[in-house]
C-alpha positions in Angstrom: 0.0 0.0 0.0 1.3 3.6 -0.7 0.4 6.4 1.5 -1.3 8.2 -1.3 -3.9 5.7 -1.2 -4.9 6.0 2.4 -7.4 8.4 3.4 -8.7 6.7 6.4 -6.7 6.2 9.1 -8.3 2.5 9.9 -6.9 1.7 6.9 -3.3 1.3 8.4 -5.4 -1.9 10.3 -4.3 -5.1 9.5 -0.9 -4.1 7.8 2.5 -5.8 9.0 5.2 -4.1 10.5 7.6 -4.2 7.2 4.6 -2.8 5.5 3.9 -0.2 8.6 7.9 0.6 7.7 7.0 1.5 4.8 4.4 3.7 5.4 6.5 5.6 7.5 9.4 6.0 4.9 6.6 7.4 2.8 5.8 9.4 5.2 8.7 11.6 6.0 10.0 11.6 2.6 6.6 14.0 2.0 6.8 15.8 4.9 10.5 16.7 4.0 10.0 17.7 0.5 6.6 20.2 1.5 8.3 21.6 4.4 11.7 22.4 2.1 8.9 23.6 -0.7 7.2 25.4 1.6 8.6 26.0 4.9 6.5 24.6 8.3 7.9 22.5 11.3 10.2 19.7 10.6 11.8 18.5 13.5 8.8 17.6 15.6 6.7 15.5 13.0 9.8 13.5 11.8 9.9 12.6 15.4 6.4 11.3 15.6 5.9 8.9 12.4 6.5 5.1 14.2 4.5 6.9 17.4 1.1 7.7 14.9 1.3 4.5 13.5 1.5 2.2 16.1 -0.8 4.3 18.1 -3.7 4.6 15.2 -2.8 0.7 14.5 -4.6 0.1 17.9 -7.6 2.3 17.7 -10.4 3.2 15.8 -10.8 6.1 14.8 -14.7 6.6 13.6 -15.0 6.5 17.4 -11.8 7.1 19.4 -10.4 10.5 19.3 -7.1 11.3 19.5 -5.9 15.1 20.6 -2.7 16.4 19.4 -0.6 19.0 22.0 0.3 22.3 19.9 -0.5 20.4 16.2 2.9 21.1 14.7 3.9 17.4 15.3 0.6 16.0 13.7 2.2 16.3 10.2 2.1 12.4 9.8 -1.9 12.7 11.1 -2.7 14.7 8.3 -1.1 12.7 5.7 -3.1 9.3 7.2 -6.6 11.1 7.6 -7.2 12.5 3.8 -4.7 15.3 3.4 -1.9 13.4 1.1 -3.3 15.0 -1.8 -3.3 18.6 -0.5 -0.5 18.3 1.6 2.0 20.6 -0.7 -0.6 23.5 0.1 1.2 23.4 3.5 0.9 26.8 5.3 -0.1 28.5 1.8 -3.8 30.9 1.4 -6.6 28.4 1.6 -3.9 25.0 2.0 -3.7 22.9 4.8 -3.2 24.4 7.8 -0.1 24.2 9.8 -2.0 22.8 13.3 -5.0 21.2 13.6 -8.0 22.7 12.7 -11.4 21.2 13.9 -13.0 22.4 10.7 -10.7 20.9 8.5 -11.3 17.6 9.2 -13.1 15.5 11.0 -10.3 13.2 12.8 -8.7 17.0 13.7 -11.0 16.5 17.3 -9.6 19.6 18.9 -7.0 22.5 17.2 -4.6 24.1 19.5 -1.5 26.4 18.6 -0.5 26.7 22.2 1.6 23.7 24.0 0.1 21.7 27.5 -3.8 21.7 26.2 -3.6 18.2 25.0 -4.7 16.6 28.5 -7.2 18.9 29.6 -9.3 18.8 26.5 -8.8 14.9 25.9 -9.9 14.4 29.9 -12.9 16.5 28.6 -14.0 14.4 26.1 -13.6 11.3 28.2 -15.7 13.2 31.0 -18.5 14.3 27.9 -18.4 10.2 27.2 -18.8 8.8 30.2 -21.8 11.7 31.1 -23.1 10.1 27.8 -22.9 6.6 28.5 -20.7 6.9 25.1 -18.2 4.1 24.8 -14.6 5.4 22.6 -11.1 6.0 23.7 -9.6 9.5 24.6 -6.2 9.8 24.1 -4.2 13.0 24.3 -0.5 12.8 23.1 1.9 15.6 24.3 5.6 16.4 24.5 8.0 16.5 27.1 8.6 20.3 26.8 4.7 20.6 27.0 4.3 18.6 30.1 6.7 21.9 31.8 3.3 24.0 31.2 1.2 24.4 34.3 -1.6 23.2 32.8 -0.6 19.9 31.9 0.0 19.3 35.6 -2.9 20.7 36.5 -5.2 18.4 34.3 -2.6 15.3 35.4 -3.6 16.0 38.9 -7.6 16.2 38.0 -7.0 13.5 36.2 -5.3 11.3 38.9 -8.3 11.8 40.5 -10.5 9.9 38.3 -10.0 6.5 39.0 -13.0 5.3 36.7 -12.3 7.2 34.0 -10.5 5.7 31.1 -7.7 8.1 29.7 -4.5 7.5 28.0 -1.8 9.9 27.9 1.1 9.6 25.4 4.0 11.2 26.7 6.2 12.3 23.3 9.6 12.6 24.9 12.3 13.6 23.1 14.3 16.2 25.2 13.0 19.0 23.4 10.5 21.9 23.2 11.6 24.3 20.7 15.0 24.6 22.5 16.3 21.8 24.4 14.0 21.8 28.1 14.5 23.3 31.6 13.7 22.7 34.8 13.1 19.5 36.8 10.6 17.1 35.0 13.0 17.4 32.1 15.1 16.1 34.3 13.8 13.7 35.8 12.4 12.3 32.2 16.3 12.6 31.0 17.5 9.9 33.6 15.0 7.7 32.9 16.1 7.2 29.1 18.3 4.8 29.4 16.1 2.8 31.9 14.9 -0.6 31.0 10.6 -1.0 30.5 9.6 -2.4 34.1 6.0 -1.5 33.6 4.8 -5.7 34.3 7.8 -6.9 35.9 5.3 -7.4 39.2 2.8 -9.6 36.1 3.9 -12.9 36.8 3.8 -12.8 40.5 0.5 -13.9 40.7 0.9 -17.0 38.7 4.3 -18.1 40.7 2.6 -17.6 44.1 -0.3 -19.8 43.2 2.2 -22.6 42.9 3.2 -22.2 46.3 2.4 -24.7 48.8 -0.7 -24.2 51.6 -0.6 -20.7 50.1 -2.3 -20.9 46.9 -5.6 -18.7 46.5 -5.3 -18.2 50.2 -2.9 -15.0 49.8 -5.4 -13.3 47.4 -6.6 -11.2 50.0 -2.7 -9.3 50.0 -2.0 -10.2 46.6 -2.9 -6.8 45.1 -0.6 -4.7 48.2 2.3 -7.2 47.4 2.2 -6.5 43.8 1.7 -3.2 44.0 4.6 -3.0 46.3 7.0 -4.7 43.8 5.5 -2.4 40.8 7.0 0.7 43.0 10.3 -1.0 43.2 10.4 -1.5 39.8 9.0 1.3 37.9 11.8 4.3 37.5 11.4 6.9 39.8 9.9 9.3 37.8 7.3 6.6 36.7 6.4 6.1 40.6 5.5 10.2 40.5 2.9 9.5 37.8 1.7 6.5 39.8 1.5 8.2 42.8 -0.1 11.3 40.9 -2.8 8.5 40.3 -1.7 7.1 37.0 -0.8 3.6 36.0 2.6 4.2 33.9 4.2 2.5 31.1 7.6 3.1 30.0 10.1 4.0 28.6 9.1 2.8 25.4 11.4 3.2 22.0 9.1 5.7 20.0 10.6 4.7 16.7 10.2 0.5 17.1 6.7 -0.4 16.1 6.3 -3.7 17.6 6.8 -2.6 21.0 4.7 0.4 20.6 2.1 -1.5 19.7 2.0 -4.3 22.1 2.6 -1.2 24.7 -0.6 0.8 23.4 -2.5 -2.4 23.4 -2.0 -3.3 26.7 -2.5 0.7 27.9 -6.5 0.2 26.5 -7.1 -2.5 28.4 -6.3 -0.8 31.8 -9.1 0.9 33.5 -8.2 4.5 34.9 -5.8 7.0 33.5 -2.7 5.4 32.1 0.7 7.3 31.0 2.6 5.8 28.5 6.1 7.3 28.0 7.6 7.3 25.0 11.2 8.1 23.8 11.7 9.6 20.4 14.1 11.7 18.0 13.2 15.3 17.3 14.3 15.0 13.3 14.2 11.3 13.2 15.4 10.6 9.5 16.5 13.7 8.4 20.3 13.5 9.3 20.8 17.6 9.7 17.3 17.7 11.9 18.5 15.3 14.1 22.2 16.9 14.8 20.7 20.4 14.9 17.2 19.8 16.4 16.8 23.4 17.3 17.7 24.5 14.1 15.5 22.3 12.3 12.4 22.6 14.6 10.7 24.8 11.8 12.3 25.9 8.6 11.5 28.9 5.6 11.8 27.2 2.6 15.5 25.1 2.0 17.3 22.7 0.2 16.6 19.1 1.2 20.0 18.4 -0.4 22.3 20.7 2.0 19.5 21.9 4.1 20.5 25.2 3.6 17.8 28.2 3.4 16.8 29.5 -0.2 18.6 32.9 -0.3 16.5 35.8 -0.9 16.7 37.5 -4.1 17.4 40.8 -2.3 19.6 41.5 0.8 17.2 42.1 3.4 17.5 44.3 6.4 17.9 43.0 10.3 15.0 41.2 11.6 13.4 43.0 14.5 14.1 40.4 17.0 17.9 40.8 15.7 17.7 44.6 16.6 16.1 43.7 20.0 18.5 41.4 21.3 21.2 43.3 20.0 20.5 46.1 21.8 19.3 44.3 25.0 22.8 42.9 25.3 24.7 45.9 24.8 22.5 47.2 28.3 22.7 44.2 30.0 26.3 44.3 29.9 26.6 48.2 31.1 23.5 47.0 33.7 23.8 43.9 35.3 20.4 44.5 36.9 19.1 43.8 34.0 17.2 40.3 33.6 15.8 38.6 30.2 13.1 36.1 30.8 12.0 33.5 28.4 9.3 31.0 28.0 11.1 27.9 25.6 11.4 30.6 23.1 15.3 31.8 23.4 15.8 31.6 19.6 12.4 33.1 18.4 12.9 36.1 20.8 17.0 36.2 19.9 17.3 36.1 24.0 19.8 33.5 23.0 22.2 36.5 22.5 21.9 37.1 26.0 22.5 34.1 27.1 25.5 32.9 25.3 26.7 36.9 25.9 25.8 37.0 29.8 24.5 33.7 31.2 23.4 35.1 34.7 21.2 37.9 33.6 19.2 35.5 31.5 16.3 32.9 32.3 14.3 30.5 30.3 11.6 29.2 32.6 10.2 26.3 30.1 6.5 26.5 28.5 5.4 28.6 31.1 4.1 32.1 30.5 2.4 32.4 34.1 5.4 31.6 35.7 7.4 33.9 34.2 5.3 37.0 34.7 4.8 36.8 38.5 8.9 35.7 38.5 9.3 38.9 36.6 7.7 40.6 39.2 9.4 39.0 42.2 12.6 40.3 40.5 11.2 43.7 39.9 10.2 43.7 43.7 14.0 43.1 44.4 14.8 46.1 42.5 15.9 44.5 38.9 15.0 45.2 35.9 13.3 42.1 34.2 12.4 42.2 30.5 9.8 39.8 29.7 10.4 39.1 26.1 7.2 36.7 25.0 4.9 36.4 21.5 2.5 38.5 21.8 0.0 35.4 21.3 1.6 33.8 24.1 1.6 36.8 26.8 -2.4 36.2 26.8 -1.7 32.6 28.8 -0.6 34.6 31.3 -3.2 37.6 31.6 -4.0 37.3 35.3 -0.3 37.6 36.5 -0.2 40.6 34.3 -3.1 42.2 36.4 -2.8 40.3 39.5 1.2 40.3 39.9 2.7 43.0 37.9 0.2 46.0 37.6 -2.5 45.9 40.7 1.8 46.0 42.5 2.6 48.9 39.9 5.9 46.6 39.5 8.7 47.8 37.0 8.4 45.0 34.7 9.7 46.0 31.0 7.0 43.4 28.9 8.2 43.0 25.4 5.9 41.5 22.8 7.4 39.7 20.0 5.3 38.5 16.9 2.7 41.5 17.3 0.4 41.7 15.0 0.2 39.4 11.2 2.3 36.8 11.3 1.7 34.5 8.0 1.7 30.9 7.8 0.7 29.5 11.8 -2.7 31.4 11.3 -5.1 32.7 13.7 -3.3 30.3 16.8 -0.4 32.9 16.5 -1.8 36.0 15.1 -0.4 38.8 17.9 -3.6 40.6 17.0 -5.3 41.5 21.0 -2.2 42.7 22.8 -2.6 46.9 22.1 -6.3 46.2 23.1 -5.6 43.9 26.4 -3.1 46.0 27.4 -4.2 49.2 27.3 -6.9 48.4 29.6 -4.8 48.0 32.6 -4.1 50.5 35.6 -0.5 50.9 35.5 0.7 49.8 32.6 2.6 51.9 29.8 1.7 51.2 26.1 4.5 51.7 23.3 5.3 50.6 19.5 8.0 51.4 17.7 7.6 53.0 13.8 10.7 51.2 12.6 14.2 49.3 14.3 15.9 52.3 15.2 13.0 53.4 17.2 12.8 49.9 18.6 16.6 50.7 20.3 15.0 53.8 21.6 12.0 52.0 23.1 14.1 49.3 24.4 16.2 51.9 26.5 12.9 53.7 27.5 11.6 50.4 28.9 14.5 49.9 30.9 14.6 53.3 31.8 11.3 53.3 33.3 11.2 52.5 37.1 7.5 53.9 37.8 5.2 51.6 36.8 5.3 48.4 34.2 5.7 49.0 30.5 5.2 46.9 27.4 6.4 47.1 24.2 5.3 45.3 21.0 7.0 44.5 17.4 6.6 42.7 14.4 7.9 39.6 12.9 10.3 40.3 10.0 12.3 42.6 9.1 12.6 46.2 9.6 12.8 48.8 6.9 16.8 49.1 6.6 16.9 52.5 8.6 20.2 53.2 9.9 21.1 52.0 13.6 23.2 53.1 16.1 25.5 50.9 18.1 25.0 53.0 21.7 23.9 55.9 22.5 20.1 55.6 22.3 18.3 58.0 23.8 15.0 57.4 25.3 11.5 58.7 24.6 9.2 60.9 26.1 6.6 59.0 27.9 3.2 59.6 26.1 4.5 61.8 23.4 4.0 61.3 19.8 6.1 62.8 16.6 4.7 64.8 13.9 5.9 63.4 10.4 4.0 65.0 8.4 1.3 68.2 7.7 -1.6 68.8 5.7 -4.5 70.3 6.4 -7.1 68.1 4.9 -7.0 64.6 7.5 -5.0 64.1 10.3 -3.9 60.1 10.3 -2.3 58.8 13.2 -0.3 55.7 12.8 0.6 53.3 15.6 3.8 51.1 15.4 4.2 49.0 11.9 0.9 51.2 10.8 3.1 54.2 10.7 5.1 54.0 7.4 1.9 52.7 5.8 0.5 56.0 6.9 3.3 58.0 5.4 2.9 56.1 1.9 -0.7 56.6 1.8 -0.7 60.4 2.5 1.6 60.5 -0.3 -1.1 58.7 -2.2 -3.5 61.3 -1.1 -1.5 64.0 -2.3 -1.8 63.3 -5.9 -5.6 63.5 -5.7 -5.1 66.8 -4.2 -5.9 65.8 -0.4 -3.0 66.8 2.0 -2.8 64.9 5.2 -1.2 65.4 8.5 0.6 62.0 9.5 1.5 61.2 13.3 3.6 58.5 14.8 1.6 58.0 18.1 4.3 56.0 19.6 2.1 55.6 22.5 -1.3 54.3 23.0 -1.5 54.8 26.8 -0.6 57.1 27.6 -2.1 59.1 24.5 -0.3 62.4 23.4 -3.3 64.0 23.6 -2.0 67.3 24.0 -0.7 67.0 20.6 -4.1 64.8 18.6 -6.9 67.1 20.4 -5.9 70.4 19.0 -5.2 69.3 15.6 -8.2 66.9 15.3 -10.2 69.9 16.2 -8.2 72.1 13.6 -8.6 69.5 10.6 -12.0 68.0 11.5 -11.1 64.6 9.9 -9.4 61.6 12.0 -7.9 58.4 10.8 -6.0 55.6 13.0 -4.4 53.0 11.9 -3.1 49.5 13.3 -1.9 46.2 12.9 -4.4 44.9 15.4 -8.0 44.0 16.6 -10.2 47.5 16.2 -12.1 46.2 19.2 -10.8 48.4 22.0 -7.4 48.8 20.5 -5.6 52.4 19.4 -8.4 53.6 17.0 -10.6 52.6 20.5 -8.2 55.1 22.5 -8.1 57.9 20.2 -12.0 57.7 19.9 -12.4 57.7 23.4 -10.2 60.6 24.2 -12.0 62.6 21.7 -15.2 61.6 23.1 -14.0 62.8 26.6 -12.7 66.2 25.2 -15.9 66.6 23.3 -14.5 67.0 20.2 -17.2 65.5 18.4 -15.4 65.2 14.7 -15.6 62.1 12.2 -12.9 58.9 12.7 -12.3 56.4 10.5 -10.4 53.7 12.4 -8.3 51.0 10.1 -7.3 47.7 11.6 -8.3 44.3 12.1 -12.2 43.6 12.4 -13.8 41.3 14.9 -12.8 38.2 12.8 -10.4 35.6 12.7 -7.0 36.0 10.2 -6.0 32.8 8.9 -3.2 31.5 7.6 -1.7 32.9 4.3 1.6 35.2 3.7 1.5 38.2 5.7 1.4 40.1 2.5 -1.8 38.4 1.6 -3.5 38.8 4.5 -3.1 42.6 4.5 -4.4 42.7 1.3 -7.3 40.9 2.1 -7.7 43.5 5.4 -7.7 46.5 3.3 -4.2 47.4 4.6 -2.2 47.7 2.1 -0.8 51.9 1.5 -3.1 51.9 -1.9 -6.2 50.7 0.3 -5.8 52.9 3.2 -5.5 55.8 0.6 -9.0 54.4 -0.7 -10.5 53.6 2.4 -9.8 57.4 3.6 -11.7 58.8 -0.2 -14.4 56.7 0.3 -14.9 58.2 3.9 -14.0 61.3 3.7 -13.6 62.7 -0.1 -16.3 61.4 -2.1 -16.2 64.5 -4.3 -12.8 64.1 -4.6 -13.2 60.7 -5.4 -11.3 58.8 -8.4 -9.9 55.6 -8.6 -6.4 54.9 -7.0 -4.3 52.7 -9.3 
């Protein structure tokens, strides 16, 4: 059988293990050859192929559900459940989506873009069945790096509780996250890998004490302590913390041998309760470069399978903002040693890696755990340093309460700074930073920033650092900036709440905010040549607002638009409405952003065409409001 012929994954029933073998050659030689066409996560789903096999070999799945933590290593699901054909759409507009999506198929039982979900929505489902007197198997499979996330332990501990209830959890270990793991469970996990399986070393004890003269049946009564006894001397230690967390655990198993991870998933269905079976895999597993550089080859743009080396751009392109960041961090840290950088698993995405190789001591990566690391932010702020915070925007929302609870009800100095802000392509609405401007600004305390371009970035950086009063967050794109020249020290910092004038007209004042501002600049020119000159602000701020220098000239020109790379829903268009509201400078606002909708995955590009956000559409957008006389069309 060839993969391309299975679009059901019962179909893989019944097949031997050579054929099995097969499959998952087949397997990862298409997932290598879209993710090199067009970029996606590599590492984690070549990890996974023997794992989805003999897992899906010993369930059926027109009832049993299967829930995949984060989605990135379900590649090899979606090329067994009616994807093979579609599969080089990968990422693209309208392709197959880069995580699970529950409307894009019907074996995709819950989506998730986020690590440490997996358990609590698979012990869900088995709660929903057993309410419903439904009879199918819930199985939640999650990674090592995952399982660092507070909510994985907190649904293992509900779990553990549930004696009755039939769960199995498939523990994906393979000493990895994004970047190699922190903390303790890792730990403990990495001396357990070169433990023998001791899972039903107790079996047999039964059987031989039967045979035992004038004890026979007559120790039945004990049997159970006795062999429960020898089952904790046998199972690994960290094995004994799942049991005594209430789950029966099996392991370590060899992810990548499908006869024992079959006979292993077949023995975890038929024991009642919540059952943990640990598995040990290869982030990479068959790609030779993926495995000896697993953090390089967690996700990849496009590349040659051949040398695994990116496809150059056709143009030189300038530093990526998360370059110009960490840059400038460093050169701080090392004139402040107060200074702290905090991660969560994401040291290479938020180039906090600099720091660390550069200064080691003032950097922390606390594992998938965004909570964690705000209210640790703010026990170091309490102590007088000065912790920068440096998480995805889309990830800062796991951790909302500790920004309110911890950090701002405290009015704590923590510098927040929010990576991925805004459109980022291909991972789709799971990673869009689209909320952060509007859940932000909403808090007591806290100080609201964006920077127009990079060089302003390594102002904003020093003005978060700078600022000792109250907390302060800071957002920025993925990409690149816009090749503006940078400094190597000597930033100075802003203004608190003040905005720049870049441009006057008297005909509409727009006000740009962060990535929105050159946009704005390239749009007024737009304007111009229908005869419509427009003021154009970088606001800099959203909170607080420089409304000393918006009121006056809102009331002078009569015609407001804002712009953003965000949700319209109480973000910067919100504030400036509000605060003209408040003045009672009752005059017409168009705001431009992201409506109340999801953004989906396509390139960035696309998806600000399809937003109306393009320089040409702003310029259109502001005619239609405000010019219709005027009106002609913009080519």
């Amino acid at each position: 059988m060839h993969l391309s012929e299975i679009t059901h994954p019962n179909q893989l029933h019944g097949l031997s293990i050579r054929q099995l073998q097969q499959i998952a050659r087949q397997i990862r030689d298409k997932h290598l050859q879209t993710v090199a066409a067009t970029g996606g996560h590599l590492g984690p789903g070549l990890g996974v192929v023997e794992l989805t096999l003999g897992l899906y070999q010993t369930l059926d799945l027109d009832r049993d559900k299967v829930i995949w933590d984060v989605g990135h290593q379900a590649y090899p699901h979606k090329l067994i459940t009616g994807r093979y054909s579609n599969f080089h759409t990968l990422r693209q507009k309208d392709g197959v989506a880069g995580y699970l999506k529950r409307c894009e198929n019907k074996f995709d039982h819950f989506g998730a873009g986020h690590a440490s979900t997996s358990i609590s929505a698979a012990l869900g489902m088995a709660l929903a069945r057993d309410l419903k007197g439904e009879k199918f198997k819930s199985v939640a499979v999650i990674g090592d790096g995952a399982l660092t996330g507070g909510m994985a332990l907190e649904a293992i501990n509900h779990a553990g509780h549930l004696p009755k209830t039939n769960l199995l959890v498939v523990l994906n270990d393979n000493e990895m996250s994004i970047s190699p793991n922190v903390g303790a469970i890792p730990r403990y996990l990495n001396k357990m890998r070169l433990s023998p399986p001791v899972q039903f070393l107790s079996d047999g004890i039964e059987e031989q004490l039967k045979h035992i003269p004038f004890v026979g049946e007559s120790i039945s009564p004990e049997l159970e302590r006795i062999k429960e006894g020898m089952k904790r001397l046998a199972v690994p230690k960290v094995g004994a913390v799942f049991e005594e967390l209430g789950f029966t655990y099996m392991g370590p198993v060899d992810g990548h041998n499908l006869e024992e991870l079959i006979a292993t998933f077949q023995q975890a269905h038929k024991i009642t309760g919540p059952v943990l079976v640990h598995v040990v895999t290869t982030k990479g597993k068959g790609y030779e470069l993926a495995e000896k550089d697993q953090v390089g080859y967690h996700a990849q743009n496009p590349f040659n399978l051949a040398t695994g080396k990116a496809i150059p751009s056709s143009k030189p392109k300038p530093p990526a903002y998360a370059k110009v960041f960490s840059h400038t961090l460093v050169k701080l840290a090392e004139q402040n040693p107060k200074i702290v950088g905090i991660t969560a698993a994401m040291a290479t995405g938020t180039g906090l890696d600099k720091l660390q190789a550069k200064l080691p001591n003032q950097y922390i990566d606390v594992g998938i755990a965004e909570q964690h690391a705000v209210t640790l932010a703010a026990g170091l702020a309490a102590e007088g340093m000065r912790p920068v915070a440096a998480i995805y925007s889309t990830f800062l929302q796991r951790a909302y309460d500790q920004i309110i609870h911890d950090v701002c009800i405290q009015n704590l100095p923590v510098f927040f700074c929010l990576d991925r802000a805004g459109i980022v392509g291909a991972d789709g609405p799971t990673h869009q930073g689209m909320y952060d401007i509007a859940y932000m600004r909403c808090i007591p305390n806290m100080v609201v920033m964006a920077p127009k371009d990079e060089a302003e970035l390594q102002r904003m950086v020093v003005t978060g650092i700078n600022h000792t009063t109250s907390p302060i967050s800071m957002r920025f794109p993925r990409g690149n900036g816009h090749g503006v020249p940078l400094m190597e020290e000597g930033w100075e910092p802003l203004e608190i709440g003040k905005g720049e004038i870049l441009r006057q007209g008297d005909d509409v004042l727009i006000l740009g905010y962060g990535t929105m501002v050159y946009p704005s600049m390239q749009a007024a020119e737009i304007l111009s040549e229908h005869g419509i000159e427009a003021t154009v602000i970088n606001a800099r701020f959203v909170k607080p607002l420089d409304t000393e220098l918006i009121l006056p000239l809102a009331k002078q020109i009569g015609r407001v638009v804002t712009l953003e790379e965000g949700c319209l829903m109480g973000g910067f268009g919100s504030a400036v409405a509000e605060a003209l509201l408040d003045a009672d400078v009752l005059v017409p606002v168009k705001r431009i952003g992201v409506p109340d909708i999801l953004v989906d995955h396509a390139t960035p590009d696309e998806s600000f065409a399809a937003l109306g956000l393009s320089s040409r559409q702003i310029a259109e957008t502001v005619l239609q409001a405000f010019f219709k006389k005027e009106l002609a069309v913009v080519k």
